[in-house]
DSSP file (Angstrom, degrees, kcal/mol; ACC not computed):
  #  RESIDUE AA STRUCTURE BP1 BP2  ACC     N-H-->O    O-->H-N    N-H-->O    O-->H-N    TCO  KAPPA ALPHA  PHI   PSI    X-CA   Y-CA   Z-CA
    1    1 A X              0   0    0      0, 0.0     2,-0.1     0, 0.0     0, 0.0   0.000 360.0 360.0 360.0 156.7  108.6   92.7  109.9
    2    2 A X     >  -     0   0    0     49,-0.0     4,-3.1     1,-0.0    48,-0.1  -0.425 360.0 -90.6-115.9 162.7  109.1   92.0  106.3
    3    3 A X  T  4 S+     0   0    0      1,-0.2    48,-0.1     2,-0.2    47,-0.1   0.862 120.8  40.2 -11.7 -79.3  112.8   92.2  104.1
    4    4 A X  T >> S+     0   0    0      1,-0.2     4,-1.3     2,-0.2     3,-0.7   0.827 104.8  63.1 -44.5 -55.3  112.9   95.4  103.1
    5    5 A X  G >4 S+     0   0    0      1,-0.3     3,-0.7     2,-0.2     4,-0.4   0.913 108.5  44.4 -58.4 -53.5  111.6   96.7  106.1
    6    6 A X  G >< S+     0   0    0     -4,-3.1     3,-0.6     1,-0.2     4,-0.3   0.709 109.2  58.5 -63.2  -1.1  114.8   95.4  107.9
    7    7 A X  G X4>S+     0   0    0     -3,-0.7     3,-2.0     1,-0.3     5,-0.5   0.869  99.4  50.9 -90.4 -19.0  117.0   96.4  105.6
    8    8 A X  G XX5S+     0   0    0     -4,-1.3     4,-1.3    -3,-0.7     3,-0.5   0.614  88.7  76.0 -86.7  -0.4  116.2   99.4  105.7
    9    9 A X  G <45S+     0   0    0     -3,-0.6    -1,-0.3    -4,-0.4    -2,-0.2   0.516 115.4  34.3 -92.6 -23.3  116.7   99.5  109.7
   10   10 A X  G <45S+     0   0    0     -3,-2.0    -2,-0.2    -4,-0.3    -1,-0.2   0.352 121.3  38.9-145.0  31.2  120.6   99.5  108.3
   11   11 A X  T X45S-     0   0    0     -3,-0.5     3,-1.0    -4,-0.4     2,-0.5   0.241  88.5-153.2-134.4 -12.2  120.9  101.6  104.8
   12   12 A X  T 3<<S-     0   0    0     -4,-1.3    -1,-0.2    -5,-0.5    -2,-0.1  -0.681  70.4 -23.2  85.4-134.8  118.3  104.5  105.7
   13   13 A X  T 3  S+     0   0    0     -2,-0.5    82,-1.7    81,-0.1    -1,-0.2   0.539 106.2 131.5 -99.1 -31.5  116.9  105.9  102.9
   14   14 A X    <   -     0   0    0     -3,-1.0    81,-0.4    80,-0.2    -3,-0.1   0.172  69.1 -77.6  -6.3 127.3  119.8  104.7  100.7
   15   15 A X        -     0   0    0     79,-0.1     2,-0.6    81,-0.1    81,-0.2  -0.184  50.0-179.6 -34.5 122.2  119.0  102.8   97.5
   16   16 A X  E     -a   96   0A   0     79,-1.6    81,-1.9    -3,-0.2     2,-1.7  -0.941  27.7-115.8-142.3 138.7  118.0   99.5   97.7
   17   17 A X  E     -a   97   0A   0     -2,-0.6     2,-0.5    79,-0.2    81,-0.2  -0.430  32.6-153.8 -78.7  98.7  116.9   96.6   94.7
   18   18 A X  E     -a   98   0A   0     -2,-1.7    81,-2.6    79,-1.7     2,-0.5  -0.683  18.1-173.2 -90.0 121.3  113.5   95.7   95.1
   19   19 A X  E     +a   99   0A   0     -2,-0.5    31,-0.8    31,-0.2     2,-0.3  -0.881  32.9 128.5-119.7 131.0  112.5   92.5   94.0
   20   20 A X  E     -a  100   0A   0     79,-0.6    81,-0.8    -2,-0.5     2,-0.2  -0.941  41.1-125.8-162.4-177.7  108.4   92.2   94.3
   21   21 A X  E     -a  101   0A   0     27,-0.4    27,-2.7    -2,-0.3     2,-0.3  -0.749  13.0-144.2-121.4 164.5  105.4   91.4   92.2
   22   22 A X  E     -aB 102  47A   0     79,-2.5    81,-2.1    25,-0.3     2,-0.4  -0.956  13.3-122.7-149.8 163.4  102.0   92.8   91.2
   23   23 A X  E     -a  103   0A   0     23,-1.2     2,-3.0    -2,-0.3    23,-0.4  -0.738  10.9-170.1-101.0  75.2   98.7   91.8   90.5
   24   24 A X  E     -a  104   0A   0     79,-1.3    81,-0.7    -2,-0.4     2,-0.1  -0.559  36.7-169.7 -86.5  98.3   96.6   92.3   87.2
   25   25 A X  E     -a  105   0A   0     -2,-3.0     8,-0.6    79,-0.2     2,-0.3  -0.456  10.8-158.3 -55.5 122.6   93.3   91.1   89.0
   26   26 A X  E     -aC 106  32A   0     79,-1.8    81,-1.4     6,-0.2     6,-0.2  -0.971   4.7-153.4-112.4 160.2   90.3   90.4   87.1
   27   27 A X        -     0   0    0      4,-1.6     3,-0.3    -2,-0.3    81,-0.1  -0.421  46.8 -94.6 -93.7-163.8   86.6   90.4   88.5
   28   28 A X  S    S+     0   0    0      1,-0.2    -1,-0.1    81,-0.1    80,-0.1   0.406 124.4  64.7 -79.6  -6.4   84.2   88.2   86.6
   29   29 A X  S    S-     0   0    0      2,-0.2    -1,-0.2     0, 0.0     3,-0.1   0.124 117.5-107.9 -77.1   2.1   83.3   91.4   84.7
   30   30 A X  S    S+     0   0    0     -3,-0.3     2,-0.4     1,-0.3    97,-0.2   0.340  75.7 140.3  84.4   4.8   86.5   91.8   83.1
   31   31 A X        -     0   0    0     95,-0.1    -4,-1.6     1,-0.1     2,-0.4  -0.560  50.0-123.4 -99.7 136.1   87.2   94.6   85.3
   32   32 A X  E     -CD  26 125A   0     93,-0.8    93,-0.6    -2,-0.4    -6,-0.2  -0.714  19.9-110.1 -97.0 123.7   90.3   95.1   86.6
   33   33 A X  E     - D   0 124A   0     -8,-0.6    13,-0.5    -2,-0.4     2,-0.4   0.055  36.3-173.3 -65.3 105.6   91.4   95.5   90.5
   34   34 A X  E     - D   0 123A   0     89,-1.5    89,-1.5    11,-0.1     2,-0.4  -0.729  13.0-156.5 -92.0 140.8   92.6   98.9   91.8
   35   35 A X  E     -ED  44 122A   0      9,-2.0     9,-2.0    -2,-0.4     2,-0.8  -0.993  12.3-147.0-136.9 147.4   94.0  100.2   94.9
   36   36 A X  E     -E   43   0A   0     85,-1.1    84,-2.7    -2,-0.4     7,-0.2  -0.783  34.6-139.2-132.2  96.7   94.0  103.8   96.3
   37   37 A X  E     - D   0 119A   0      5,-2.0    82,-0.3    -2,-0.8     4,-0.3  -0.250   9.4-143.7 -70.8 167.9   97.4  103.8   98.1
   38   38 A X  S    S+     0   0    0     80,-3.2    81,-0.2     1,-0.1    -1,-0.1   0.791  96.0  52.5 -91.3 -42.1   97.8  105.5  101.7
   39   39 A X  S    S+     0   0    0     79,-0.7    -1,-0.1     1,-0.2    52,-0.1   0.761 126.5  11.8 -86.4 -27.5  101.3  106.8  101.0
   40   40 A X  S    S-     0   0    0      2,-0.2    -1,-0.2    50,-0.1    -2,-0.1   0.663  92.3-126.9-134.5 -12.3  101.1  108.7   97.6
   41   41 A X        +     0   0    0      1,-0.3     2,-0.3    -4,-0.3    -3,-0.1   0.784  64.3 133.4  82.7  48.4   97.5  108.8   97.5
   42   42 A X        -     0   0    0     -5,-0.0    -5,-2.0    -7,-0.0    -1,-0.3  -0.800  66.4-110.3-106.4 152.8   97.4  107.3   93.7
   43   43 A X  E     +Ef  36 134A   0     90,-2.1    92,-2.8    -2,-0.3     2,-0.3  -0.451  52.9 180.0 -84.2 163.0   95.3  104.6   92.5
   44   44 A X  E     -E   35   0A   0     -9,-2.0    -9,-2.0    90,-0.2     2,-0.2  -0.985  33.8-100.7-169.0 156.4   97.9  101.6   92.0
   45   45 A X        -     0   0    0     -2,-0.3   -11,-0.1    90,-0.1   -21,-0.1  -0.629  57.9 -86.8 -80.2 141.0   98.1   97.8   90.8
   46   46 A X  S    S+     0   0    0    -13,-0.5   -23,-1.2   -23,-0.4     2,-0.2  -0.144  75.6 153.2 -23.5 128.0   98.3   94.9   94.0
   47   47 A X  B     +B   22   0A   0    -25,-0.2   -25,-0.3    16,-0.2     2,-0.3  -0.886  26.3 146.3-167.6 156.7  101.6   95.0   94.4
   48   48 A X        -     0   0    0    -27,-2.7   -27,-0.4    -2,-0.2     2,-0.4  -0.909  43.1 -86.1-159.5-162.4  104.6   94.4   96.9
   49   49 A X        -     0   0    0     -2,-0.3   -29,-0.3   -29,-0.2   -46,-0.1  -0.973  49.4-106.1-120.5 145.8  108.4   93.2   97.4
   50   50 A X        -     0   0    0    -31,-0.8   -31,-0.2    -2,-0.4     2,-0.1  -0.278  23.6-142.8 -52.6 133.8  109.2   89.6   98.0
   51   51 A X    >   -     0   0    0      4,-0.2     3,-0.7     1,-0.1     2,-0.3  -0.417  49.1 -80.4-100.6 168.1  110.3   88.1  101.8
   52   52 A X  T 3  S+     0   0    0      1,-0.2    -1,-0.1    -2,-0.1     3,-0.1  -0.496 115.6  28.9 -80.5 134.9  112.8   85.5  101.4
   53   53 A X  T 3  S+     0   0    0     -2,-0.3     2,-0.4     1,-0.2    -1,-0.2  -0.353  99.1 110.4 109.9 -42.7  112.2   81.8  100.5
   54   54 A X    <   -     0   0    0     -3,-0.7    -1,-0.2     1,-0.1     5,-0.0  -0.502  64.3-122.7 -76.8 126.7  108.5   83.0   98.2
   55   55 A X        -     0   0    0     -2,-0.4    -4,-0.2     1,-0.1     4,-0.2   0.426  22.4-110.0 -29.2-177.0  108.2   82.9   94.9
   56   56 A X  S  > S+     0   0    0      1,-0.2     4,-2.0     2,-0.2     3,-0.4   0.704 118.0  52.4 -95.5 -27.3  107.4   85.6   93.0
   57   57 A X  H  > S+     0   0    0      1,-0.3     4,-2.4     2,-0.2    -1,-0.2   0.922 112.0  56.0 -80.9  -1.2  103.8   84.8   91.8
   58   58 A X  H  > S+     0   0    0      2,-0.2     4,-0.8     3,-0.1    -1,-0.3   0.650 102.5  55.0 -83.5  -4.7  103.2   84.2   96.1
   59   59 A X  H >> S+     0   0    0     -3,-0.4     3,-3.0    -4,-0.2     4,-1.7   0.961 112.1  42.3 -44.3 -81.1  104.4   87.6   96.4
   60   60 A X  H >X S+     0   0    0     -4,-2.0     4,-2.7     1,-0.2     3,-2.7   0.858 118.3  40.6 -30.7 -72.3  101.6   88.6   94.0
   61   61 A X  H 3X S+     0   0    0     -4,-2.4     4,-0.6     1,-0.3    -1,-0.2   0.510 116.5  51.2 -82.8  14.0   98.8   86.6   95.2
   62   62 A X  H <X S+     0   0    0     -3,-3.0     4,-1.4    -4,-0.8    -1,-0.3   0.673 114.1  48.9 -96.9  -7.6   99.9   87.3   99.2
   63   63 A X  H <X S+     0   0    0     -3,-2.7     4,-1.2    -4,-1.7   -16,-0.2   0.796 106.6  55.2 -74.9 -46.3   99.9   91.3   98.2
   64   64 A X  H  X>S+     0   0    0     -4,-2.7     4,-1.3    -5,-0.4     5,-0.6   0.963 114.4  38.5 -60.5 -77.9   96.5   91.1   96.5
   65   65 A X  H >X5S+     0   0    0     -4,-0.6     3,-1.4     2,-0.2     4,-1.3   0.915 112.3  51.4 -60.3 -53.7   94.9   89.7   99.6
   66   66 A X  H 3<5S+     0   0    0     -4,-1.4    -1,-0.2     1,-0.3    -3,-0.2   0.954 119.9  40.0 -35.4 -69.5   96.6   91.6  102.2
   67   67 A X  H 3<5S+     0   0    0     -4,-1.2    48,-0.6    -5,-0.3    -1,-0.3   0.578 137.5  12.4 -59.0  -9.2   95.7   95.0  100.0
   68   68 A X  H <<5S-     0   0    0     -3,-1.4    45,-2.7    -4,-1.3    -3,-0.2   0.500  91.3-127.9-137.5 -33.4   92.3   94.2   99.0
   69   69 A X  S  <<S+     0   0    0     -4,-1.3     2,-0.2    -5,-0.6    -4,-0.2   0.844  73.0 110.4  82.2  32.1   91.1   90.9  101.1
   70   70 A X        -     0   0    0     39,-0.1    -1,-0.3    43,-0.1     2,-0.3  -0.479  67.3-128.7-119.0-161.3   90.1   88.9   98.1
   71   71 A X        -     0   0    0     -2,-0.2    38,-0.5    -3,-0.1    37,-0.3  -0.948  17.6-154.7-158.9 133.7   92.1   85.8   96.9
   72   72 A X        +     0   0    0     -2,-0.3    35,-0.2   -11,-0.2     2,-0.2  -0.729  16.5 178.6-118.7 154.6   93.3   85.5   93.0
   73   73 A X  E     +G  106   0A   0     33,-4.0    33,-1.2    -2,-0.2     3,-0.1  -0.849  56.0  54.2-151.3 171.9   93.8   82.1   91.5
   74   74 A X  E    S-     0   0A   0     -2,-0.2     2,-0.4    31,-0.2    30,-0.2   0.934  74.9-167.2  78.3  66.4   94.9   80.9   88.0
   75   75 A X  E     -     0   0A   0     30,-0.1     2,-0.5    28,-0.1    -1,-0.2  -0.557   3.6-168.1-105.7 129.8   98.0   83.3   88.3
   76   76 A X  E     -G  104   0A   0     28,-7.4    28,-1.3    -2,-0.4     2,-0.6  -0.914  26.4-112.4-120.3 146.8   99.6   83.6   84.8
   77   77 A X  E     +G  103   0A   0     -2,-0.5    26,-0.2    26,-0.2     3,-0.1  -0.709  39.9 166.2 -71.6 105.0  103.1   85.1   84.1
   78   78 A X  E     -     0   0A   0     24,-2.9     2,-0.3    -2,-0.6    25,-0.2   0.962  54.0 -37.0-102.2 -56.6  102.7   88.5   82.0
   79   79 A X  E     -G  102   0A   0     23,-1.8    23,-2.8    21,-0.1    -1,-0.4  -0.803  37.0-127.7-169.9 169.0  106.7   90.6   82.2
   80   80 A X  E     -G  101   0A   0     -2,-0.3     2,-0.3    21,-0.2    21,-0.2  -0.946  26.9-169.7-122.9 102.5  109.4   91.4   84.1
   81   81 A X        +     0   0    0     19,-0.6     2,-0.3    -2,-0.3    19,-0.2  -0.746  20.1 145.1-104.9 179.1  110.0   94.9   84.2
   82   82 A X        +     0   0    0     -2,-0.3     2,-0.3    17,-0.2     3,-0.2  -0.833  29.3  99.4 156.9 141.0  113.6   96.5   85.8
   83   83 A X  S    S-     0   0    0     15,-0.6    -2,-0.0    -2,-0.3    15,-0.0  -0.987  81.3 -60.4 161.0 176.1  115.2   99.3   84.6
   84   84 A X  S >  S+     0   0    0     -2,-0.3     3,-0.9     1,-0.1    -1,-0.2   0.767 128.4  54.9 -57.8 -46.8  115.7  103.3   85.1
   85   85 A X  T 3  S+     0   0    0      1,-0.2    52,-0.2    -3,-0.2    -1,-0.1   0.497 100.1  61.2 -68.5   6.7  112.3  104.0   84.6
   86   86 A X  T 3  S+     0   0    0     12,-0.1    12,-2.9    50,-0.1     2,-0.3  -0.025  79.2 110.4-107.8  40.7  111.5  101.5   87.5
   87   87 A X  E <   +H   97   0A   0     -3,-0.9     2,-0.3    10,-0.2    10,-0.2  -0.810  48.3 176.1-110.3 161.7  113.6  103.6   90.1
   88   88 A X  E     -H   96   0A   0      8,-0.9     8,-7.3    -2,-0.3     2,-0.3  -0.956  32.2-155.5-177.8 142.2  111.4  105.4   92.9
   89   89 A X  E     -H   95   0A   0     -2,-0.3     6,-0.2     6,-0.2     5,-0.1  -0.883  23.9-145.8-135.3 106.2  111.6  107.5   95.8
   90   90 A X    >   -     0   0    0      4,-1.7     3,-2.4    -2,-0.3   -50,-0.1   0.077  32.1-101.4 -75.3 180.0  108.5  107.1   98.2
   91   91 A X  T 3  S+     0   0    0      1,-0.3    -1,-0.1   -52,-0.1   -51,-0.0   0.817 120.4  58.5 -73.4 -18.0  107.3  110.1  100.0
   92   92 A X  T 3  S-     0   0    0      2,-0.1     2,-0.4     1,-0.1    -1,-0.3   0.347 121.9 -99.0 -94.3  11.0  108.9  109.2  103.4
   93   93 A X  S <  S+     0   0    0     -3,-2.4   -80,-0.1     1,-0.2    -1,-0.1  -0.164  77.2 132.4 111.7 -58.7  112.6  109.1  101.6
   94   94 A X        -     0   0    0     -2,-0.4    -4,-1.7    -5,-0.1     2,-0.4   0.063  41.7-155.9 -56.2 137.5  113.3  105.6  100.9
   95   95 A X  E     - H   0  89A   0    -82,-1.7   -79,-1.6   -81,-0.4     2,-0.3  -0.758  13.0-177.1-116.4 151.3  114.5  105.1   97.5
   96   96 A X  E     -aH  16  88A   0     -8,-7.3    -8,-0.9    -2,-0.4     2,-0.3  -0.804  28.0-149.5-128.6-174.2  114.3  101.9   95.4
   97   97 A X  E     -aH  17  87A   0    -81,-1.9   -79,-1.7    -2,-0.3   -10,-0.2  -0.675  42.8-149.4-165.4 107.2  115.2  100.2   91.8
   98   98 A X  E     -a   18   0A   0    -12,-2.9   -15,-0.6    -2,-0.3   -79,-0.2  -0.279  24.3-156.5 -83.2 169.1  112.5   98.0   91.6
   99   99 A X  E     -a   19   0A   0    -81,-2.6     2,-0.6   -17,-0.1   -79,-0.6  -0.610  22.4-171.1-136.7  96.1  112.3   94.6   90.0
  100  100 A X  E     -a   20   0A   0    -19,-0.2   -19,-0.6   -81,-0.2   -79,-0.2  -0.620  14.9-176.1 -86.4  70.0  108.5   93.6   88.9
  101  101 A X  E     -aG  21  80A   0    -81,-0.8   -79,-2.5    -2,-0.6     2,-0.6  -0.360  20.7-154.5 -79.6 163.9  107.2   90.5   87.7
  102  102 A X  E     -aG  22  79A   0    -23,-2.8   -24,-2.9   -81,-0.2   -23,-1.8  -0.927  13.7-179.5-130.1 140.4  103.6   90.7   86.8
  103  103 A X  E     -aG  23  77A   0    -81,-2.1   -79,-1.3    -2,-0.6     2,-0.3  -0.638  23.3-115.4-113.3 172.6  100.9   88.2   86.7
  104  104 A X  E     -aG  24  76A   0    -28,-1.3   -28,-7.4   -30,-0.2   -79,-0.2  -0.882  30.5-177.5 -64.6 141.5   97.5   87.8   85.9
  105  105 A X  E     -a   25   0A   0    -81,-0.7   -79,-1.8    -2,-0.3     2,-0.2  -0.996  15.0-153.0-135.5 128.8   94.8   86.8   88.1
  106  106 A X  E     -aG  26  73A   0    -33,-1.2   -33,-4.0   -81,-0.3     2,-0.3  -0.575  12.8-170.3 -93.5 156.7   91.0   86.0   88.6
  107  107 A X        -     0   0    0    -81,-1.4   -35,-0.1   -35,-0.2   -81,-0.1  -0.905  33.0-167.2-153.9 155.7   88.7   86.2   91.2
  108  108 A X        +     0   0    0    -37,-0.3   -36,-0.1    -2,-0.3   -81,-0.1   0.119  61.9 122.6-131.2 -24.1   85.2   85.3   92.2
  109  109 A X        +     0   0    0    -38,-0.5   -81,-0.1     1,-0.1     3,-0.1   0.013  35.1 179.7 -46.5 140.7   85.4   87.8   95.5
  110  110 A X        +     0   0    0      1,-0.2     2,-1.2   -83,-0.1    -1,-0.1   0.655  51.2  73.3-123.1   0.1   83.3   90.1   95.8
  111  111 A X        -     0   0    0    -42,-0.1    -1,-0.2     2,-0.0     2,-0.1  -0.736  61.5-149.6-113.4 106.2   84.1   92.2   99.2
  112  112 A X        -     0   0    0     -2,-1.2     2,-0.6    -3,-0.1   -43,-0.2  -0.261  11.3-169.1 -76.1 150.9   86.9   94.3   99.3
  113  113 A X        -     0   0    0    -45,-2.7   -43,-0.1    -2,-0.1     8,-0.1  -0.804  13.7-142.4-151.8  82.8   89.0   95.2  102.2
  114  114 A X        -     0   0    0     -2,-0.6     2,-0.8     6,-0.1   -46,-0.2  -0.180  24.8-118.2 -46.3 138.0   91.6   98.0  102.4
  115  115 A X     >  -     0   0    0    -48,-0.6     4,-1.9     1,-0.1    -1,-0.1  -0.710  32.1-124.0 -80.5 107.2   94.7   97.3  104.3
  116  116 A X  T  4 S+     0   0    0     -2,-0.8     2,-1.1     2,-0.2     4,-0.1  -0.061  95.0  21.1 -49.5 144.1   94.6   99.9  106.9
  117  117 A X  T  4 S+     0   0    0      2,-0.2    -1,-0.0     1,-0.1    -3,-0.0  -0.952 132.1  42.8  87.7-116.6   98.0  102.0  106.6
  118  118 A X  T  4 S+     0   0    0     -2,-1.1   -80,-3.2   -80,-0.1   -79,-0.7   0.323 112.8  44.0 -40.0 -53.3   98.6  101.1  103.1
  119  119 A X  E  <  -D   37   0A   0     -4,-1.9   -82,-0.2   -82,-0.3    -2,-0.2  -0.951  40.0-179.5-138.7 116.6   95.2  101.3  101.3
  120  120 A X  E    S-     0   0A   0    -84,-2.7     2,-0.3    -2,-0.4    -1,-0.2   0.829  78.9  -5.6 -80.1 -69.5   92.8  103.8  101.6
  121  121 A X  E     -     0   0A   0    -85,-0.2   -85,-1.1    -8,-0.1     2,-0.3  -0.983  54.1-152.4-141.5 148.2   90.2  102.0   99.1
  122  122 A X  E     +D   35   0A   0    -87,-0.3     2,-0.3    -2,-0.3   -87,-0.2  -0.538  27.5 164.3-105.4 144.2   90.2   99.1   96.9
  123  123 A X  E     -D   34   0A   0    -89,-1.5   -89,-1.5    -2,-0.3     2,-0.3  -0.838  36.4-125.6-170.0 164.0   87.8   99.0   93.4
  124  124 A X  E     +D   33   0A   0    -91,-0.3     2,-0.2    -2,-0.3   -91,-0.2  -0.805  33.3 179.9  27.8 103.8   87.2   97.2   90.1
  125  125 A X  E     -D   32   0A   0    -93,-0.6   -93,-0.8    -2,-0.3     2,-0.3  -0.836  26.5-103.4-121.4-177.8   87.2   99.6   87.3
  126  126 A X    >   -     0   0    0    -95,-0.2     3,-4.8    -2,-0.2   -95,-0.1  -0.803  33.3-113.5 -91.6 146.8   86.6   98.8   83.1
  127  127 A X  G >  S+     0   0    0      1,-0.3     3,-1.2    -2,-0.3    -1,-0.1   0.759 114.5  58.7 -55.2 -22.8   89.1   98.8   81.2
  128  128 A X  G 3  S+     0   0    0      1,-0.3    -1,-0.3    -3,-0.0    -3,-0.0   0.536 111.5  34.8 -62.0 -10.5   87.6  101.8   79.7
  129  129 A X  G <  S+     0   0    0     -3,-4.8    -1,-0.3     3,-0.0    -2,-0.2  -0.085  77.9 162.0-124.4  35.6   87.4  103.8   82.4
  130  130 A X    <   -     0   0    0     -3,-1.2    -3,-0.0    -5,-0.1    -6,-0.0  -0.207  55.4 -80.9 -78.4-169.9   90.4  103.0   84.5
  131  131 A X        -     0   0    0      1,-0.1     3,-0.2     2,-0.1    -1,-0.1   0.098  34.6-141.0 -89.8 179.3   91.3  105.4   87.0
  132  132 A X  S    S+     0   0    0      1,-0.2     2,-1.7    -3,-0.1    -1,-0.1   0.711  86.4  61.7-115.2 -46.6   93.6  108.8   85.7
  133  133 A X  S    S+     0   0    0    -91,-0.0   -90,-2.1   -89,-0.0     2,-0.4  -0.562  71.7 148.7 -98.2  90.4   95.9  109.1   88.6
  134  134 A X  B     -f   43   0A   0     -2,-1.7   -90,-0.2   -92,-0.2     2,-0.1  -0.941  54.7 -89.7-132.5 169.8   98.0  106.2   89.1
  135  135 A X    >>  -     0   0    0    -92,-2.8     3,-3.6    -2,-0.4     4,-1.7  -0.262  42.3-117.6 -61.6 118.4  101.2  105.3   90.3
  136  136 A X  H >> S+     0   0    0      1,-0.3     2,-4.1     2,-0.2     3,-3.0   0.639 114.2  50.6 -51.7-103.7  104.3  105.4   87.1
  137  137 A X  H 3> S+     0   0    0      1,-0.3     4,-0.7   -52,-0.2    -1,-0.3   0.393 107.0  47.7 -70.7  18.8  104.8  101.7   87.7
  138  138 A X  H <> S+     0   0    0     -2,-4.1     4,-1.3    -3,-3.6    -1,-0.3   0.713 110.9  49.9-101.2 -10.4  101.5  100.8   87.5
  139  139 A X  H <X S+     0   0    0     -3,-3.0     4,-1.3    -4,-1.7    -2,-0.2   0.529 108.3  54.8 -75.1  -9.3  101.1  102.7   84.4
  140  140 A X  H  X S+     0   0    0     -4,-0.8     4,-2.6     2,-0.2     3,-0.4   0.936 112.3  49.3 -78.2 -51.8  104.5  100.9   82.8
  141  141 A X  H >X S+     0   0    0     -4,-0.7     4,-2.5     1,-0.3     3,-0.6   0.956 110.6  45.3 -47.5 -64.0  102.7   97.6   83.6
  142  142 A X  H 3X>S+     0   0    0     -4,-1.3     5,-3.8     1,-0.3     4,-0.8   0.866 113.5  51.5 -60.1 -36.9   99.7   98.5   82.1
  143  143 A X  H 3<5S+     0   0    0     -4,-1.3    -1,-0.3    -3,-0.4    -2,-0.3   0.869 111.5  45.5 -52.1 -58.5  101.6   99.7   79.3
  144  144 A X  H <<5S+     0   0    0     -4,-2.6    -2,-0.2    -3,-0.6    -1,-0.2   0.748 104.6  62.3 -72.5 -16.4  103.6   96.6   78.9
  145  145 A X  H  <5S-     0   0    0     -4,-2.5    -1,-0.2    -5,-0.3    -2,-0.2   0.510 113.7-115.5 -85.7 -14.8  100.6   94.5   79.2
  146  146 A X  T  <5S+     0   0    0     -4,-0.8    -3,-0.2    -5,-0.4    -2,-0.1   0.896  81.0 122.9  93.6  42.5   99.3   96.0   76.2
  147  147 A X      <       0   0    0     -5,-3.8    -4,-0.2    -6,-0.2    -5,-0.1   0.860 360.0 360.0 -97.9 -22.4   96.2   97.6   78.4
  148  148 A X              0   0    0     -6,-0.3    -5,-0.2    -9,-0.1    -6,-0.1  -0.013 360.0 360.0-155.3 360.0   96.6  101.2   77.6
C-alpha cells in the first residue's frame, strides 16, 4: 500500500500535500502518451504521488509503466508546478494540494497496457489532435510546457 494511501487510513478525506510526478511521454512519432483514467473518466498525463525514499523522476518513470506498461528513458526535468490551481478533490472525497514535477520521456514501446482500476485505456495522440477532455492538471502541464 503506497504513502498516501496510508495516510489517508488516518486524515479521511482531509487535505493532504501531494508530492508526485508526471510523465510527458513521447513515441517515436512525436506523439505524446495519454491515459483515460478509471476515476474521473478524463484522458490524463502518467502521473502519480511519490512513496518515500524515490526520487521524483522514479516516481514519473514507475507511474508511466504501471499506467501504461511501457518503459520511458532519457527522463529530462521540464517544471514544478504547486499552487491554488493545483488543489483537487477526486470523486471518492479525498482532497489534495498537489506538488508536480514534470519530465520528459521517450519510448521505443509499442504495447500498451492499462492499469486495471486506474486506467481504462492508454494512447499516443499528435500534438495536434490531443484529446479535448483532460484532467485540469494535465492541461496546466501542458500549458506550462508550452504544448498548448
Amino acid at each position: 500500500m503506497g504513502y498516501i494511501l496510508n495516510l489517508r487510513k488516518r486524515v479521511g478525506h482531509e487535505p493532504l500535500i501531494s508530492t508526485g510526478a508526471a510523465g510527458l511521454v513521447y513515441n517515436a512519432s512525436a506523439q505524446l502518451l495519454f491515459v483515460y483514467r478509471s476515476d474521473t473518466h478524463l484522458w490524463g498525463l502518467p502521473s502519480g504521488s511519490k512513496e518515500i525514499g524515490e526520487s521524483l523522476a522514479a516516481t514519473a518513470s514507475r507511474e508511466i509503466t504501471e499506467e501504461t506498461g511501457i518503459h520511458a528513458v532519457n527522463f529530462k526535468f521540464i517544471t514544478l508546478l504547486s499552487g491554488p490551481s493545483m488543489q483537487f478533490t477526486y470523486p471518492n472525497g479525498d482532497q489534495i494540494d498537489a506538488v508536480i514535477a514534470v519530465y520528459q520521456a521517450f519510448t521505443q514501446d509499442h504495447q500498451l497496457i492499462p492499469q486495471a482500476g486506474e486506467t481504462d485505456k492508454v494512447a499516443f495522440f499528435d500534438l495536434d489532435h490531443l484529446p479535448t477532455q483532460i484532467t485540469n492538471f494535465s492541461r496546466q502541464i501542458l500549458v506550462a510546457a508550452e504544448l498548448v
